[in-house]
N, C-alpha and C positions, 0 to 999 in steps of 0.2 A: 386293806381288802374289805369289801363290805360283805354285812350278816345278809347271808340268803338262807332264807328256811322256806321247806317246800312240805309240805303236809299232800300225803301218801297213801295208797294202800295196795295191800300184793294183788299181781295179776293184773295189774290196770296198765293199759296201753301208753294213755293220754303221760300218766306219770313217770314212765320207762322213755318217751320221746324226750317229754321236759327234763330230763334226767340228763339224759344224750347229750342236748343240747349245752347246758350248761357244763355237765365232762370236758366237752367239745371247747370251752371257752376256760378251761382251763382254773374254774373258781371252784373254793369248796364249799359245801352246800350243807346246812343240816336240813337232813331227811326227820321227819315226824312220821309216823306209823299211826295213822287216823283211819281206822276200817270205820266202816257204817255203827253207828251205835256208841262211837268209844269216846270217851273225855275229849281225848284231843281231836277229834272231829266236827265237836260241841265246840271247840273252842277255835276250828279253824273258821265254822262258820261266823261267830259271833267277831272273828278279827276281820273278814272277808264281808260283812255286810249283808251278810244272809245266803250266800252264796252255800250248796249242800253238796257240791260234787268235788271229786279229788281232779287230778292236783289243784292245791292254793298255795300262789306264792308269792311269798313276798323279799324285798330287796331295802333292806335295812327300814323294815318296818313298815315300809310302804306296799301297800296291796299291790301286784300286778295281777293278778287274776287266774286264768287257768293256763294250760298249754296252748292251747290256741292263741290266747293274751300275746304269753312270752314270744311266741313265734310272731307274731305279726311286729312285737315291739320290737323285734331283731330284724327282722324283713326292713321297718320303716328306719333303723340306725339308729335308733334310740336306747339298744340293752348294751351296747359294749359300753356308752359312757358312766351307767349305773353300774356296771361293774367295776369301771376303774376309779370310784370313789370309795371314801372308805366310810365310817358310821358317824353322822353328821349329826349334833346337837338333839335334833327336832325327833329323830327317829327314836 
């Protein structure tokens, strides 16, 4: 099973969807708690490439992006085969 870690923060829509989603697919996910201001927000931007908004996620180390990202990478058929790998050398 591959490492999805999704950086977070309460009340936010976009990351309660991407949450969903992923529920949905049946994978476990570690959640990160990155409110505005905090370490791990500072470090979700600096993994995401400057990216400042919640959700950021990624899939065995690989940036996907926000909610929107993940949903259109599932729209085009592309998130189930990153899910059914597992954590690959590179990542």
């Amino acid at each position: 099973m591959p490492l999805i870690e999704i950086y977070t923060q309460p009340w936010c829509p976009y990351c309660t969807r991407a949450l969903g989603l992923l529920e949905k697919k049946g994978v476990s996910v570690t959640e990160i708690d990155a409110p505005s201001g905090s370490q791990a927000r500072l470090q979700a931007r600096e993994r995401s490439g400057g990216r400042t908004s919640v959700p950021q996620i990624f899939i065995d180390g690989r940036h996907i992006g926000g909610c929107d990202d993940l949903v259109a990478l599932d729209r085009a058929g592309g998130l189930d085969p990153l899910l059914a790998t597992g954590p690959t050398a590179a990542a």
